[in-house]
PLY file of the C-alpha trace (Angstrom):
ply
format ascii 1.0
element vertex 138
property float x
property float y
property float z
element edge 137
property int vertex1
property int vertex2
end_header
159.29 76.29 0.01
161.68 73.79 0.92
160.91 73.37 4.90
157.17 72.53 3.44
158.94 69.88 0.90
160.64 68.67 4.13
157.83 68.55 6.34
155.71 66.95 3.55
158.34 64.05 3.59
159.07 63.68 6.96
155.20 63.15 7.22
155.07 60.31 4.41
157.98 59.06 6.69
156.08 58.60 9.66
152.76 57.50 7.59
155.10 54.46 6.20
155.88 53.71 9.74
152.77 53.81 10.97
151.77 50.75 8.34
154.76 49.09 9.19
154.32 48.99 12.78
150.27 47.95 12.22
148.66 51.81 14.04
146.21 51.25 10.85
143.85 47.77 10.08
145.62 45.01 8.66
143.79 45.23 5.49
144.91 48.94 4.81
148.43 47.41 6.02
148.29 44.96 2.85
146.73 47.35 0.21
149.59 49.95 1.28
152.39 47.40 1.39
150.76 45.98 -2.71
151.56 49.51 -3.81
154.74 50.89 -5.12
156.81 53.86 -3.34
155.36 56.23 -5.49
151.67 54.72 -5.40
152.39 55.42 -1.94
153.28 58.82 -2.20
149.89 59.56 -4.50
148.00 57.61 -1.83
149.35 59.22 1.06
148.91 62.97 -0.49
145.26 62.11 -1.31
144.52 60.48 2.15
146.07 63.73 3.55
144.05 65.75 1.90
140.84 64.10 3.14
141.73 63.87 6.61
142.39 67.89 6.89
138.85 67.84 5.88
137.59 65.54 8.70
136.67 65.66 12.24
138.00 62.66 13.04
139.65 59.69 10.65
137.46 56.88 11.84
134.71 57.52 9.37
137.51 57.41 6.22
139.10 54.61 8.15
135.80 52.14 8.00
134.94 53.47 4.31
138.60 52.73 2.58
137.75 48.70 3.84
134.92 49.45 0.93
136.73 52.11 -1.38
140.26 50.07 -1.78
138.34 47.30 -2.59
137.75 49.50 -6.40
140.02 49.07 -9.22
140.02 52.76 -9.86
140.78 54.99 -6.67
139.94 58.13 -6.41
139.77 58.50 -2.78
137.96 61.80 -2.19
135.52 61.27 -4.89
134.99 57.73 -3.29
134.44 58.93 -0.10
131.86 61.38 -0.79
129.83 58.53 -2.85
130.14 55.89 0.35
129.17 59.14 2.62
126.21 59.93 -0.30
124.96 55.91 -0.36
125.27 55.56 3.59
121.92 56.09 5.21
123.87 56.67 8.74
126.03 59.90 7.37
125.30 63.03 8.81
128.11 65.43 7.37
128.15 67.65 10.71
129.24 64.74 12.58
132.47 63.93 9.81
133.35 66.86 7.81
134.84 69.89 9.53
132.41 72.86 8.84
131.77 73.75 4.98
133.97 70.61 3.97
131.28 68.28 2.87
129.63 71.21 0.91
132.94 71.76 -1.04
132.79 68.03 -1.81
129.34 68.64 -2.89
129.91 70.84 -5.31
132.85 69.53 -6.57
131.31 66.32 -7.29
127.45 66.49 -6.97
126.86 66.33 -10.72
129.31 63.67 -11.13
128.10 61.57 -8.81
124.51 61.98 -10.42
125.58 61.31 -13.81
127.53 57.80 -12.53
124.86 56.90 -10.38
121.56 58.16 -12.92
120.81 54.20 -13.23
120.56 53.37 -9.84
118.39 55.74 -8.49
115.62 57.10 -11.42
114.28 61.10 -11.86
112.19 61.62 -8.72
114.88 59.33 -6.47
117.40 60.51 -4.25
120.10 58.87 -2.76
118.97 59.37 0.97
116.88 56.65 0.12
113.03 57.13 2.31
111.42 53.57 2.23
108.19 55.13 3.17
105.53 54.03 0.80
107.99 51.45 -0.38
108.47 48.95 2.77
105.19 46.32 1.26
107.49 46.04 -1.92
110.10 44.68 -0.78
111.33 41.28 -1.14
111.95 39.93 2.38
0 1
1 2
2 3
3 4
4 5
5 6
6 7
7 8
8 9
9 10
10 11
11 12
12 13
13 14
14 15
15 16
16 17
17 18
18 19
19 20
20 21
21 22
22 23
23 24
24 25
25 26
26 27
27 28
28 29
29 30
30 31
31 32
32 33
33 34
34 35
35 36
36 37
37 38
38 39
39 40
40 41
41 42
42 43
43 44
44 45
45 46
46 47
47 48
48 49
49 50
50 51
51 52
52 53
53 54
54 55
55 56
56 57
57 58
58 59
59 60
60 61
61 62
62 63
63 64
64 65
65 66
66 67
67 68
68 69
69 70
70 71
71 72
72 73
73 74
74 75
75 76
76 77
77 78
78 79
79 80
80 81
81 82
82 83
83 84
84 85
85 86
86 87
87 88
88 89
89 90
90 91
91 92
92 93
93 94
94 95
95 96
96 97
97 98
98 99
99 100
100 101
101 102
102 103
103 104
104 105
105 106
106 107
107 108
108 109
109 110
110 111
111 112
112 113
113 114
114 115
115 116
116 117
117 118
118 119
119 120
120 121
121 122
122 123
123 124
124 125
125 126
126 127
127 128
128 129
129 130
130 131
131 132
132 133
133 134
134 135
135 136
136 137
């Protein structure tokens, strides 16, 4: 149990460096360097966590511009409501197989209950403009 505690910390160790010597965008620099060592910790643990559920980090990477920019973080709910509102996602592309599904069901009902305003009974978040397109305003 210990070599894991070890590990676990060596990795934070290099994820510190890696803000300090600028491998991530400069605005993920500043939000990391705002935060306390053990709001680090939290954050780095919950980025973690998402990225062993990703193909690639690039797609996290371009959402957290959007998610940090929250008062309240919960990174892996936030991510699956940017992934939800963004007309481009295709899970099979992100998520490593069965990931996003997990997400889903995790947070599915959550995510319609916080978002029941925006989008009424018969909507769904993949938005489809057809029928709509002569309504709108530009």
């Amino acid at each position: 149990m210990n070599y894991f505690k070890s590990l676990t910390t060596l990795e934070f160790s290099i994820f510190q460096e890696e803000h300090t010597i600028r491998v991530y965008p400069n605005w993920m620099v500043r939000y990391f360097e705002s935060l306390t060592e053990k709001e680090q910790w939290q954050y780095f643990l919950e980025y973690r966590q998402i990225t062993h559920q990703l193909i690639s980090e690039s797609y996290f990477i371009d959402q957290l511009k959007w998610i940090l920019k929250h008062t309240s973080i919960e990174l892996e709910y936030d991510l699956y409501v940017q992934a939800i509102l963004d007309p481009d996602f295709f899970k099979d592309d992100i998520f490593k197989p069965g990931k996003f599904d997990e997400l889903d069901k995790r947070y599915g009902q959550r995510f319609k209950k916080d978002f029941s305003t925006m989008f009424g009974p018969s909507e769904s978040p993949a938005f489809s403009l057809d029928g709509q397109e002569d309504t709108l305003p530009f």
